[in-house]
N, C-alpha and C positions, 0 to 999 in steps of 0.2 A: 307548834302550829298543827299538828297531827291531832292533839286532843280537840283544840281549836276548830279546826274545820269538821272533825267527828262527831261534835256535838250537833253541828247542824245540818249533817245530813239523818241524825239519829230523830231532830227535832222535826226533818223534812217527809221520813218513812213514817214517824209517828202517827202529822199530819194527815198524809196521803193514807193512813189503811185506814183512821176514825174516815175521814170522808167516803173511801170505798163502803166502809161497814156501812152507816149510814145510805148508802145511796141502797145498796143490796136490802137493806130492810125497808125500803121504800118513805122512809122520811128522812131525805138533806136536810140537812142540818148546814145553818148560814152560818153560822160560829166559826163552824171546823171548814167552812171553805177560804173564812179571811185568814185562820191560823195557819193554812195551805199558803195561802197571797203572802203571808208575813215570813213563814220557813221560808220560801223560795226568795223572796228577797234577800232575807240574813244572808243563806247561801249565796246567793251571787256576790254580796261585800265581803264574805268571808273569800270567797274566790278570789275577789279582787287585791284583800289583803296577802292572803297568801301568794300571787300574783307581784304585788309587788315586794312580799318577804324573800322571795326568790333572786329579782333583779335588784335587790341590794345585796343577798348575801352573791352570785357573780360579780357585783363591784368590789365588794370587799376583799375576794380572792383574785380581782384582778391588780386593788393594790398594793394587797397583799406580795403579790409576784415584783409589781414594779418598784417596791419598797427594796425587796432582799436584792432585782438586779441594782439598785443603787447604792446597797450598800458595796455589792463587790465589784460595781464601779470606783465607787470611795477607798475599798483595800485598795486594791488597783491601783489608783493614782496613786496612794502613798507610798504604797512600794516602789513604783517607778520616781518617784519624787525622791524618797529614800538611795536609790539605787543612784541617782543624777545627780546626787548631793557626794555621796562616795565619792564616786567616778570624779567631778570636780575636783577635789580636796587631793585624790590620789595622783592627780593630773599633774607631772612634774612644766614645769615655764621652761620655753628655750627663747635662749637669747637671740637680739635681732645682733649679723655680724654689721659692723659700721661701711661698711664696702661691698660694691656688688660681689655675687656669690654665684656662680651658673655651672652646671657641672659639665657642662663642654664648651671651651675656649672656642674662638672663633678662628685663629689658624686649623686648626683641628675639622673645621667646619668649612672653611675655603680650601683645604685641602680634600677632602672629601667631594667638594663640588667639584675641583678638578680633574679628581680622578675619574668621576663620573659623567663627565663632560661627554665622552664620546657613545653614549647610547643615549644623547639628545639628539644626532645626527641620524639622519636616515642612511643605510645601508649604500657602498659605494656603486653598486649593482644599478639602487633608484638613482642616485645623482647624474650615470653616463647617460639612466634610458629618457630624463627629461630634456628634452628641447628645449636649445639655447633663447630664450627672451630678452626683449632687451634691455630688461635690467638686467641680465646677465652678461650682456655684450660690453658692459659701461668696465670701467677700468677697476680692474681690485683695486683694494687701499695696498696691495705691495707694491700694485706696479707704478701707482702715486706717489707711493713714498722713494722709489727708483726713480722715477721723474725729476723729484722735488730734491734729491740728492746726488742727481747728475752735475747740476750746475754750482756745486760744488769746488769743484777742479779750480785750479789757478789760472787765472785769466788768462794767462799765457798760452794755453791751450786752445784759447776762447778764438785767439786771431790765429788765422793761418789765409793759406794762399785759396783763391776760389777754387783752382783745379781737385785741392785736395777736396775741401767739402764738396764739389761738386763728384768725385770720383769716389767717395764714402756711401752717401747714399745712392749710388746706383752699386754699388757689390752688396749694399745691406737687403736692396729690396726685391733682388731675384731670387734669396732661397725663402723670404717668406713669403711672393707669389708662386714659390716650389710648395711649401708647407701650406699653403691653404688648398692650391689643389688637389695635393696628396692626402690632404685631412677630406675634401670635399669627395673624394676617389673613394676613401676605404669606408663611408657609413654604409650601413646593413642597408636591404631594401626595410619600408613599415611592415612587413608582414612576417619578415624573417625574425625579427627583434623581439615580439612576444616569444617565439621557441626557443630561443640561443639564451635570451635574459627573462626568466621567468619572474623577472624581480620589477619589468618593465611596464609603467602607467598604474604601478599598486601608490594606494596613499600613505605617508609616514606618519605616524602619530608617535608623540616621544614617550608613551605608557601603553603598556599593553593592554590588547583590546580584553574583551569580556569572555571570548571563549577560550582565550587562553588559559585566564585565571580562571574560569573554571573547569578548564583540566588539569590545574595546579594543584600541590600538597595547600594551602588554603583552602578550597572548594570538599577535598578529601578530607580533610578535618571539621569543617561544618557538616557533612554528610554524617560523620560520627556520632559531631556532638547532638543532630538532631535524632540517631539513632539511639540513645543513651547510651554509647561509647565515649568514655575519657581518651583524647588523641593519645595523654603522655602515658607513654610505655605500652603501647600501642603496636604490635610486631605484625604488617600483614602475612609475611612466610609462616608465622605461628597459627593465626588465622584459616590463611585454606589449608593448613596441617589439618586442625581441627576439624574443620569440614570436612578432610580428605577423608578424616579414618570416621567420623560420623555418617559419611555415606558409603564406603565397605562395610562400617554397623551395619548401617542398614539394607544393604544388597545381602550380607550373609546373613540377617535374620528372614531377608527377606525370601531367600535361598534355602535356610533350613525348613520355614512355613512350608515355599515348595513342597520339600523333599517329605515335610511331616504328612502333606495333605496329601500328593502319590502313595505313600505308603499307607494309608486310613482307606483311599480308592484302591490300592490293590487289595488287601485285607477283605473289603467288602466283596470286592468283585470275587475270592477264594469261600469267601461265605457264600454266597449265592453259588456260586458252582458249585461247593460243594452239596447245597440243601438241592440243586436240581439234581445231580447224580443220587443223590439217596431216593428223589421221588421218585427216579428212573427206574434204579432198585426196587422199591417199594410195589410200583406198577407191574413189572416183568414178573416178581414175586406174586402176585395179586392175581395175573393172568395167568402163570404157571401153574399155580394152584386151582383156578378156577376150570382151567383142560383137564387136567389131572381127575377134578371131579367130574368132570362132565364124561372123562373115556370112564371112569371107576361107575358115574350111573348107566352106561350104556350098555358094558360087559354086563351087567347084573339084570338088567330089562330082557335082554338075550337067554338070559339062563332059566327064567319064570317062563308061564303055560303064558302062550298067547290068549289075550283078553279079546275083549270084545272091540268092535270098534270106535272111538273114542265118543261120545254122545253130545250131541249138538247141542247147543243153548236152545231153548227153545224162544222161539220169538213172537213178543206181544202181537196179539191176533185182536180184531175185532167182532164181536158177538154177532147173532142174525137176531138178537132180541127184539130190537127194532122192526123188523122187516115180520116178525110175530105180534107185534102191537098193531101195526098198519093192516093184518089180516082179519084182527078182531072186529077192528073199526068198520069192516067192509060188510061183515056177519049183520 
């Protein structure tokens, strides 16, 4: 495509400089203006060819690409196809057994519910501090089934003289209008009973609430595991150990930095006093010497014949020149 299209712009410059020649020697030439019209057209279809020689060879390399990801699609599968077929084949059969199978018996299981029966109950603290209702007031089933097993007894018991039954229930029902008043005598006032029973008007749920568990080893182990800690074998004392002696690391490196960066500050600070004591030196020096000459020229001026008196500068004066021009002018 390179020769291809080079031809015709070689056919298109050819063109264009006859036409210029031509026009420069002042006779166009009509010839070399349609061979002009004709290059420039070839060129634009060679353009166009190469044009679309271009967006075929991009298609070609694009399926190109989606040819090779198909074929290591196709390894691909067959290896996994390969690997599935193994795995099948190596795959031993277990037998169905004829009889249910369950790896925990159900005594084992009613037992276990029994045991745990009593943290379905709310604490005996909440059952004093609720208020008797009256579906609480209605008869337990013991005192039904005491009822229902009173009359039991041998009829014989059943007859007797009126005095007796009438002289039974009157001793029976003076100590339990004792025991209701003494029961009705000892409750708390309502305002005492939240302080004495801190357990009184809270609500029982037979699972623990949310903030429990998450102050549990539970809530402690997802903390872990979303920290990339494995729980198991997991030693917190190991832990702030770790910590402990990584932060004495760091307070004594951080202690030695100290002591390094005091000692660089004192250092400088005996550099500096000492470069001012030497300038101090250097100055006293400086000055000593400079008295020294000044007494050494003075004894020596003293011992020479007195001179003359020291002689003025003399200073820039202005001429009466002028003031001699102005006398002419008047002549």
């Amino acid at each position: 495509m390179d020769a291809y299209i080079d031809s015709r712009f070689e056919r298109l410059e050819k063109a264009l400089a006859s036409l210029i020649d031509s026009v420069t020697k002042y006779h166009p030439s009509t010839p070399q203006a349609k061979e002009l019209g004709t290059a420039d057209n070839e060129l634009s279809k060679g353009l166009e060819q190469v044009q679309t020689h271009q967006g075929n060879y991009l298609r070609i390399q694009q399926l190109r690409e989606s040819s090779a990801a198909l074929d290591t699609q196709i390894r691909e599968t067959l290896s996994s196809l390969a690997t599935t077929r193994k795995d099948i084949v190596t795959t031993h059969t277990t037998t169905a057994l004829a009889g249910p199978n369950y790896p925990i018996a159900y005594e084992e299981l009613l037992n276990y519910a029994r045991r745990i029966s009593k943290t379905t109950m709310p604490p005996a603290g909440t059952i004093k501090a609720v208020s008797p209702t009256p579906d609480a007031q209605t008869p337990a089933p013991d005192s039904q089934a005491a009822s229902v097993m009173t009359p039991s007894a041998p009829p014989s018991s059943q007859v007797q003289s009126p005095a007796v039954m009438n002289g039974t229930p009157q001793v029976s029902q003076e100590p339990a209008t004792q025991q209701t008043a003494t029961s009705t005598n000892t409750n708390l006032p309502e305002g005492w009973s939240q302080y004495l029973n801190p357990l009184s008007g809270q609500l029982f749920f037979p699972w623990p609430q949310e903030d429990k568990i998450r102050a549990g080893s539970l809530a402690s182990n997802q903390v872990l595991m979303e920290q990339g800690i494995d729980p198991k074998g997991y030693d917190p004392a190991e832990e702030e150990e770790r910590k402990r002696l990584e932060e004495e690391e760091r307070k004594q490196k951080e202690e030695e930095e100290r002591l390094a960066q005091e000692e660089r500050d004192r250092k400088m600070r005996e550099e500096r006093e000492r470069i001012r004591v030497e300038r101090e030196r250097q100055r006293e020096k400086e000055q000593e010497a400079w008295r020294r000459a000044s007494l050494v020229g003075g004894s020596s001026g003293e011992s020479k014949p007195a001179a003359g008196p020291p002689q003025q500068k003399a200073q820039f004066q202005f001429t009466d020149l002028d003031d001699l021009d102005d006398d002419d002018d008047e002549d």
